[in-house]
Structure formats: structure tokens, C-alpha cells
VMD Tcl script that builds the backbone (N, CA, C; Angstrom):
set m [mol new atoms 201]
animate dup $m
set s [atomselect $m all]
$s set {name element resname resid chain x y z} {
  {N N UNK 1 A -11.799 -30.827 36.550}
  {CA C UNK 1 A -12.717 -31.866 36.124}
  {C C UNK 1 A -12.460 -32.219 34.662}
  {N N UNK 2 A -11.474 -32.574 34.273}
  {CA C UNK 2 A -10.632 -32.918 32.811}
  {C C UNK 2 A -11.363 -34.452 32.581}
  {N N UNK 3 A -11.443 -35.053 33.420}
  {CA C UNK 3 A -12.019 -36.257 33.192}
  {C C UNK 3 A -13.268 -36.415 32.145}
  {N N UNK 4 A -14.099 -35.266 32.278}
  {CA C UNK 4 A -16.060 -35.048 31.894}
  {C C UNK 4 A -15.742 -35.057 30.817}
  {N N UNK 5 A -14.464 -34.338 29.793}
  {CA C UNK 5 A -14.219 -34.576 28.484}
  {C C UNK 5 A -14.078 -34.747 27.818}
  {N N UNK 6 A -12.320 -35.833 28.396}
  {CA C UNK 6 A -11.965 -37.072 27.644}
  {C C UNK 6 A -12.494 -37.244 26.732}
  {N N UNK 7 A -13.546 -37.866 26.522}
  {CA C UNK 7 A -14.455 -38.486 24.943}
  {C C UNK 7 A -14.142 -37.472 24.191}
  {N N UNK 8 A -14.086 -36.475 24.317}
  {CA C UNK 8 A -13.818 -35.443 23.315}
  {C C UNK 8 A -12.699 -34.827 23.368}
  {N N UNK 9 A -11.917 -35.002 23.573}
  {CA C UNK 9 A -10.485 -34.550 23.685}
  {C C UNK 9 A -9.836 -35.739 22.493}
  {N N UNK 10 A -8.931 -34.432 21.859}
  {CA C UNK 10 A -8.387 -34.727 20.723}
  {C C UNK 10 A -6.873 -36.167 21.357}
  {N N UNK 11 A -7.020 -36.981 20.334}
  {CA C UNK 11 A -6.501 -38.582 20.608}
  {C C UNK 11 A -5.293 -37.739 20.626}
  {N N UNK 12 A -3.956 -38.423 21.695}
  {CA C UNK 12 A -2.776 -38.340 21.952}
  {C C UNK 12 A -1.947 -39.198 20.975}
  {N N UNK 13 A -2.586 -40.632 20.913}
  {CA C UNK 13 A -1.249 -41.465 20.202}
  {C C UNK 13 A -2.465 -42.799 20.272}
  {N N UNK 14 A -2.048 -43.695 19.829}
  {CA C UNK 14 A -2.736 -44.719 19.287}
  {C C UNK 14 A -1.742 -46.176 19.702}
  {N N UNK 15 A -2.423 -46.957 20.684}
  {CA C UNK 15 A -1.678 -48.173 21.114}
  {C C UNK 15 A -2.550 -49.393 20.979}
  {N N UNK 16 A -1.835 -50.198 20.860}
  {CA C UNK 16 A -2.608 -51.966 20.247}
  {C C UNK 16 A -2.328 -52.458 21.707}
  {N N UNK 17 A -3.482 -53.278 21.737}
  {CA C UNK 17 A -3.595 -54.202 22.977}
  {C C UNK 17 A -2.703 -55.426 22.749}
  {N N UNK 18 A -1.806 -56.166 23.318}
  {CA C UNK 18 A -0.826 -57.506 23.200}
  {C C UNK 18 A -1.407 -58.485 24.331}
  {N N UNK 19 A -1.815 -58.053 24.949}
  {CA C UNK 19 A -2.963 -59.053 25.974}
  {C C UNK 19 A -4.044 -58.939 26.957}
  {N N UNK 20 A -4.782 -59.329 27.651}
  {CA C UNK 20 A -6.079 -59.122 28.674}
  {C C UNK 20 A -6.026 -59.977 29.695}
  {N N UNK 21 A -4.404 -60.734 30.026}
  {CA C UNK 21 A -3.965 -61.773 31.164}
  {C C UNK 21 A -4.203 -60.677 32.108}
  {N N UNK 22 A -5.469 -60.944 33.056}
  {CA C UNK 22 A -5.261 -59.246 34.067}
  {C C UNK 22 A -5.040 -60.324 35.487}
  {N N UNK 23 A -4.210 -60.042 36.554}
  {CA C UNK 23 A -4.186 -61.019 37.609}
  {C C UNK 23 A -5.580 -60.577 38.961}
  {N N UNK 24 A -5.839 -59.393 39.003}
  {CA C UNK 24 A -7.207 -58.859 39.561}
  {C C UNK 24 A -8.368 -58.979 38.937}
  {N N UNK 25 A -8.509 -57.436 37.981}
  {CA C UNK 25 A -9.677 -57.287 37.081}
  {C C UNK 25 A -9.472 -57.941 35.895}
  {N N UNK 26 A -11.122 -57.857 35.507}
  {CA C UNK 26 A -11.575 -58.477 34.312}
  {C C UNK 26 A -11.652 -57.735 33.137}
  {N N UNK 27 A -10.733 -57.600 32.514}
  {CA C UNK 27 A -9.983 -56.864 31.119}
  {C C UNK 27 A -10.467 -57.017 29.873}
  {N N UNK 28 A -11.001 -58.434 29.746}
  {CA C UNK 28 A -11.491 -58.921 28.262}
  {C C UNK 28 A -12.731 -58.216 27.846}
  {N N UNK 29 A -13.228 -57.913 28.722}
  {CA C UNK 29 A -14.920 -57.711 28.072}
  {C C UNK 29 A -14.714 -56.187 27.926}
  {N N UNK 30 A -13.525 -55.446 28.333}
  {CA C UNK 30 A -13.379 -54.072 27.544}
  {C C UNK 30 A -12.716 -53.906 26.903}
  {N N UNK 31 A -11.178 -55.425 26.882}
  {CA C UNK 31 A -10.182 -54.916 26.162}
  {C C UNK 31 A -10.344 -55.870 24.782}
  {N N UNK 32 A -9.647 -56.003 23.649}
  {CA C UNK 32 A -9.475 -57.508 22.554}
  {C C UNK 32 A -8.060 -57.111 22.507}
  {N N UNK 33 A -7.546 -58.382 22.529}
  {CA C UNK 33 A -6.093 -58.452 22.203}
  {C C UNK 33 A -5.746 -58.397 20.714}
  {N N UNK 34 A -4.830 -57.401 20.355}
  {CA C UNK 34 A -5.050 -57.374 18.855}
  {C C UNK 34 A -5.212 -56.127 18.194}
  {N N UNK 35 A -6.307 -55.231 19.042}
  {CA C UNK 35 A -6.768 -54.183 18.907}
  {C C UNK 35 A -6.541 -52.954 19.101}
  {N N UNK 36 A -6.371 -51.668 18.009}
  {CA C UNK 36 A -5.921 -50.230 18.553}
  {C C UNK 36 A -6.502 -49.797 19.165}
  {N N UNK 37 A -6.634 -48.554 20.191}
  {CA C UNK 37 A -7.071 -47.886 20.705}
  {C C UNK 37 A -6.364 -46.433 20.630}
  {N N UNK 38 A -7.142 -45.620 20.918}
  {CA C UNK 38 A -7.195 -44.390 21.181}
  {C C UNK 38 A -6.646 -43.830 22.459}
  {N N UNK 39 A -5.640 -42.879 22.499}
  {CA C UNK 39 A -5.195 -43.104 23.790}
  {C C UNK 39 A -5.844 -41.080 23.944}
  {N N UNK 40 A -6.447 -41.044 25.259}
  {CA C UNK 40 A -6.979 -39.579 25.213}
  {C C UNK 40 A -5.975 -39.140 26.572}
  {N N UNK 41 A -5.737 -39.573 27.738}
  {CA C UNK 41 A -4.173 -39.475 28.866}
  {C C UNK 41 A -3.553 -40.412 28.932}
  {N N UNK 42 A -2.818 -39.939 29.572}
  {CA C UNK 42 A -1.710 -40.849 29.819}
  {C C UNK 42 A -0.695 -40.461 31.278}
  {N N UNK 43 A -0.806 -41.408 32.255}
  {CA C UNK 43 A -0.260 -40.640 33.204}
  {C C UNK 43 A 0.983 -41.722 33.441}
  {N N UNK 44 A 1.509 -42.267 34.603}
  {CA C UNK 44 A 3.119 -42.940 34.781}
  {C C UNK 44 A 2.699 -44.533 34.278}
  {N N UNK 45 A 1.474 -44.833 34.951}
  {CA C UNK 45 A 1.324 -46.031 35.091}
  {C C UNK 45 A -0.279 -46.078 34.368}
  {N N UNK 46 A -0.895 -45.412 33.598}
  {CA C UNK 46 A -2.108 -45.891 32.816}
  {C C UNK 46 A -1.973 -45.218 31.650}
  {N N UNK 47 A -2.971 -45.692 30.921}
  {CA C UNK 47 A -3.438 -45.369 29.444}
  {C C UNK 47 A -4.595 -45.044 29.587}
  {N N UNK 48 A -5.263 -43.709 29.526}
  {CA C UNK 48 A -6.958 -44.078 29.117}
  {C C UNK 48 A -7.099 -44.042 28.010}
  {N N UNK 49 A -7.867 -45.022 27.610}
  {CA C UNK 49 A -8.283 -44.860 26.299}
  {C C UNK 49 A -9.737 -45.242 25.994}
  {N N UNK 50 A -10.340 -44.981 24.793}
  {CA C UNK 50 A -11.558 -45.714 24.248}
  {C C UNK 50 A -11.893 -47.223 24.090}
  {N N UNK 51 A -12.640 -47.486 25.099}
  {CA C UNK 51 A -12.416 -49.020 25.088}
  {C C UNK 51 A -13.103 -49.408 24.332}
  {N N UNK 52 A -13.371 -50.953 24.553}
  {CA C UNK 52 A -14.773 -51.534 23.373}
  {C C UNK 52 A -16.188 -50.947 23.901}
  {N N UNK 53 A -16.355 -50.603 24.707}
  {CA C UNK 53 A -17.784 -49.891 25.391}
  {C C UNK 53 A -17.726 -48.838 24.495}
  {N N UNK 54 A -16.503 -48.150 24.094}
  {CA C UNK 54 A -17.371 -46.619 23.407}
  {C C UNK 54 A -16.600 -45.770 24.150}
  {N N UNK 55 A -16.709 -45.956 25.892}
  {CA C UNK 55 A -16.005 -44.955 27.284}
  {C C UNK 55 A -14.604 -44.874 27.257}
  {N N UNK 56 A -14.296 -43.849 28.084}
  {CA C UNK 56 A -12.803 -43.983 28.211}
  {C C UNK 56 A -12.774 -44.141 29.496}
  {N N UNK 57 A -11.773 -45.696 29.758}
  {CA C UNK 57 A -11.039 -46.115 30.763}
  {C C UNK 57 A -9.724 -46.375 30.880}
  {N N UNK 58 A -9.473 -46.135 32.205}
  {CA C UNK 58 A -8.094 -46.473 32.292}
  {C C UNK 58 A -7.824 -47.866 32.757}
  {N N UNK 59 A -6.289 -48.302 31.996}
  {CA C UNK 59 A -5.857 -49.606 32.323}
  {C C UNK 59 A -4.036 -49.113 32.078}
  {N N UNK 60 A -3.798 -50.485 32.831}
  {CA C UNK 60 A -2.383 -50.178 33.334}
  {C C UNK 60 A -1.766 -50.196 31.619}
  {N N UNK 61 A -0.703 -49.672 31.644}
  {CA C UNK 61 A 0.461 -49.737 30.565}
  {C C UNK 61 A 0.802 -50.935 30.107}
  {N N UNK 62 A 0.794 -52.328 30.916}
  {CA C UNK 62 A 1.805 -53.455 30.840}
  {C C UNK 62 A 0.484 -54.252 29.548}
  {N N UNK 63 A -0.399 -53.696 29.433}
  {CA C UNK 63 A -1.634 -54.429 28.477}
  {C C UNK 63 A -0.923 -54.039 27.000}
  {N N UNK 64 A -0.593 -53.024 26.673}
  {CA C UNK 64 A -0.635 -52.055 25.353}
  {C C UNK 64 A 0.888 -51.849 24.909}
  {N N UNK 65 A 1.048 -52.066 23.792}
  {CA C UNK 65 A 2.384 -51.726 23.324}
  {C C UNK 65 A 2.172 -50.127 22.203}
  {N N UNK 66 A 3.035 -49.541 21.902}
  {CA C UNK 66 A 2.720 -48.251 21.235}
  {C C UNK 66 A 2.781 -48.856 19.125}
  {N N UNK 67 A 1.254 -48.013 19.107}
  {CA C UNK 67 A 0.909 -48.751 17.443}
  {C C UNK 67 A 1.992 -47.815 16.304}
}
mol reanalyze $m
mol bondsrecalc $m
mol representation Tube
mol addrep $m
């Protein structure tokens, strides 16, 4: 249950958002283009990180370039 901690688990690396074009979900209202984040995992195909909510969610890789 690694998930419950996240928020508190010490930051991995730090990546800037380059866009919120999402072709499904709705990206903007957690992501800003522009913006660092906190990256707490990282698995093949996501980033979780601290979004604008405060939470940590995951979103795909193709959003974030490395800061």
C-alpha cells in the first residue's frame, strides 16, 4: 500500500509540464502548462506527481519533459 504515502515520500526528480492537449481526459484543471512538478513515482508510462490540487496523480509521460 505505497500509494497512502506518496504525499510524503521524499520527491524523485522534478518535471515541467509542455502541455494539457489530453485526447480522453481532462488535464487542465490539474495540470498548467509551464509548470514544475514534483515527481514522487515513476513507473514505464506515468509520472505521479503533485498536481495543482495539492494530491498526487498520475498522468502519462508524453505531458512532462524532465526540469
Amino acid at each position: 500500500m505505497n500509494h497512502l504515502n506518496w504525499q510524503d515520500k521524499k520527491t524523485i526528480k522534478k518535471v515541467t509540464c509542455i502541455h494539457t492537449d489530453a485526447e480522453k481526459y481532462i488535464v487542465n484543471r490539474a495540470l498548467t502548462a509551464g509548470s514544475t512538478y514534483e515527481v514522487k513515482n515513476e513507473t514505464e508510462e506515468f509520472y505521479f506527481v503533485v498536481d495543482n490540487s495539492g494530491k498526487v496523480s498520475g498522468f502519462y509521460k508524453d505531458y512532462f519533459k524532465e526540469a
